[in-house]
Steps between C-alpha positions, in 0.01 A plus 500: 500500500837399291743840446476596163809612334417800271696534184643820355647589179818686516538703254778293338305253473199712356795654237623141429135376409434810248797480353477163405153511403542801250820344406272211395223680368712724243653138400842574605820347665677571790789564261286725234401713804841533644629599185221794463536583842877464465524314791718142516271217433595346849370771672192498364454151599564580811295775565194241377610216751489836762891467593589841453418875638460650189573903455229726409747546188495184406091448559453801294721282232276226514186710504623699183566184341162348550318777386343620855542725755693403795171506733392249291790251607484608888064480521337269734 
């Protein structure tokens, strides 16, 4: 039997992938969001390509800005 190497999510990577794909869905920029959020545009982008820990301040920022509730940003 070949080992198997089993795959988890980290939750930053779970918080990149709903961010960008509500970003998406609501047809808006990393800039438009940053600028709701008020958040730099650059740091938005980075929280997408998961290369930042991002605050529970600052997710609550995004989520606000998107319309959902931070669970919904941080769910399997």
């Amino acid at each position: 039997m070949k080992d198997q190497k089993i795959t988890i999510e980290t939750a930053r990577h779970r918080l990149a992938r709903h961010i960008r794909t509500l970003r998406s869905a609501k047809g808006m920029s990393q800039e438009s969001l940053a600028d709701v959020a008020e958040l730099h545009r650059t740091y938005v982008g980075s929280i997408e390509r998961r290369e930042r820990n991002v605050s529970l301040d600052n997710i609550e920022r995004i989520a606000w800005a998107l319309g959902v509730d931070v669970c919904e940003l941080l769910k399997p």
